[in-house]
C-alpha positions in Angstrom: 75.3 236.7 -13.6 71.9 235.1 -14.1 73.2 232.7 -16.4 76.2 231.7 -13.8 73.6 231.4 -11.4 71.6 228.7 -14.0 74.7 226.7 -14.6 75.2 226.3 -11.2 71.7 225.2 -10.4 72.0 223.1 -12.8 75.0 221.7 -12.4 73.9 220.4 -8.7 70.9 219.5 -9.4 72.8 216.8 -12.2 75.7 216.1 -9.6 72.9 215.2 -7.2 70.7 213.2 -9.2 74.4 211.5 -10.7 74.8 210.3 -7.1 71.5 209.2 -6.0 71.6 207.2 -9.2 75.2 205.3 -8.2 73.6 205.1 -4.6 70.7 203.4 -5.4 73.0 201.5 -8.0 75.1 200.2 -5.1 72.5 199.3 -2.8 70.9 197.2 -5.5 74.0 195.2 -5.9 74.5 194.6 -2.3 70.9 193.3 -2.2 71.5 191.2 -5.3 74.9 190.0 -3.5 73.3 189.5 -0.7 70.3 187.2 -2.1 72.7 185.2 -4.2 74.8 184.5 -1.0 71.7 183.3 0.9 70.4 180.9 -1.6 73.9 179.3 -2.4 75.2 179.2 0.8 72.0 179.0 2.9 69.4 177.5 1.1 71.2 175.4 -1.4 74.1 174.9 1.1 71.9 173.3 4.2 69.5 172.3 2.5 68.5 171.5 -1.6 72.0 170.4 -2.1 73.8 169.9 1.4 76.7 171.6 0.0 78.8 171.9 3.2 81.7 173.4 0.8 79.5 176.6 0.1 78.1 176.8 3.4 81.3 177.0 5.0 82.4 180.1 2.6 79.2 181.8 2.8 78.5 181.5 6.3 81.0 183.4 9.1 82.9 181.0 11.3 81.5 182.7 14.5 78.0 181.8 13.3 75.0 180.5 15.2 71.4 179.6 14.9 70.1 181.1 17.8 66.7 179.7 19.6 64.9 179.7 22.9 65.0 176.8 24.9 62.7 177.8 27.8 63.9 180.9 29.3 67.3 180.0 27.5 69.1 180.4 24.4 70.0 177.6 22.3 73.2 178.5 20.4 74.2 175.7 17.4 77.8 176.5 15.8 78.0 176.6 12.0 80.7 173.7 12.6 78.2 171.4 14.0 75.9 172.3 11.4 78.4 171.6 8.5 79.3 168.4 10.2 75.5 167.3 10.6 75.2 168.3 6.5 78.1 166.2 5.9 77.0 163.5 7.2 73.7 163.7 5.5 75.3 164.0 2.3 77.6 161.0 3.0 74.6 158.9 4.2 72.9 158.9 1.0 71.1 161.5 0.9 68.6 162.4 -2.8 68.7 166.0 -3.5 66.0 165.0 -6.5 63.5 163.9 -3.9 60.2 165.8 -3.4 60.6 165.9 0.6 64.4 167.6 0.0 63.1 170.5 -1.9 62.7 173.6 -0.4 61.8 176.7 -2.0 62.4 180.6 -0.6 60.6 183.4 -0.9 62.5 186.3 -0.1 60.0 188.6 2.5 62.0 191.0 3.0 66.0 191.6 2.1 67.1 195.3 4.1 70.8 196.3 3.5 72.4 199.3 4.9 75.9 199.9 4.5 77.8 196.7 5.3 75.1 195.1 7.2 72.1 193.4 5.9 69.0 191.6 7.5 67.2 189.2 5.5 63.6 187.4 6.0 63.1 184.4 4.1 60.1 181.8 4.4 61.1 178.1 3.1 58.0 176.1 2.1 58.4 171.6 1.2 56.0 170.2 -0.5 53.9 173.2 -1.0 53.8 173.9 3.5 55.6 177.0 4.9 57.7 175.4 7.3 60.2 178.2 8.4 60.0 181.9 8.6 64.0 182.7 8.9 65.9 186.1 9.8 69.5 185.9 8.9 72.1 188.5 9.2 74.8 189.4 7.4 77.9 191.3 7.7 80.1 192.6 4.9 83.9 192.1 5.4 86.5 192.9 3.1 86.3 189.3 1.2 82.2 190.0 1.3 79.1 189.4 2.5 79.0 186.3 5.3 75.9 185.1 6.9 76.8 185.8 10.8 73.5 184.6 12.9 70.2 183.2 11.8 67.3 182.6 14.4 64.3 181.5 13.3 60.1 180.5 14.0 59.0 176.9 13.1 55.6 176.7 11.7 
């Protein structure tokens, strides 16, 4: 009897520490998923590369950059803001040059289940320019980037 009693002590305590493991296993790649989303559609997309292409699959359609205009929200449409990226692209624009470098720092990157919030600062030529919360929403195709606002420095 004791030794029924053992196994079966055991035996949770291995189930348990099984499924913690594949939990924290998961959340880790939904983080990972979730960083490699921002930096190629987000940071990469709008801005080192103005890859509208990638921006368009990373970002959801009903998208917005949400700001405060007064006592007012601002709302700008992810198709405005692929058009605008376009159009840098097409006008010339040097990905190579200093002042079209920016470089993240993820602050902070919080998923739970199949939503996910994400803080990341962006810094040119060595200033912190933005402090940016996106969030993110997992669908069955994946993670999309569904609202950003943000605080200019």
């Amino acid at each position: 009897m004791k030794a029924t009693i053992k196994i079966f002590l055991i035996s949770g305590i291995l189930i348990s520490t099984l499924a913690f493991a594949i939990k924290k296993s998961e959340e880790k790649e939904n983080v990972d998923a979730v960083k490699e989303l921002v930096l190629k559609a987000y940071v990469n997309g709008a801005f080192n590369e103005l890859d509208a292409d990638s921006m368009q699959k990373g970002f959801h359609e009903d998208f917005a950059i949400y700001s405060t205009k007064g006592e007012e929200i601002s709302k700008y449409p992810i198709g405005d803001w692929v058009a605008s990226v376009r159009k840098r692209r097409d006008d010339g624009y040097d990905a190579s040059a200093e002042k079209n470098i920016w470089k993240p720092t993820f602050a902070s990157v919080d998923v739970t289940g199949g939503a996910a919030q994400v803080k990341v600062e962006l810094r040119n030529q060595g200033k912190h320019v933005y402090t940016d919360y996106l969030s993110l929403l997992k669908f069955e195709s994946g993670w999309r980037i569904v609202a950003k606002v943000y605080h200019k420095h």
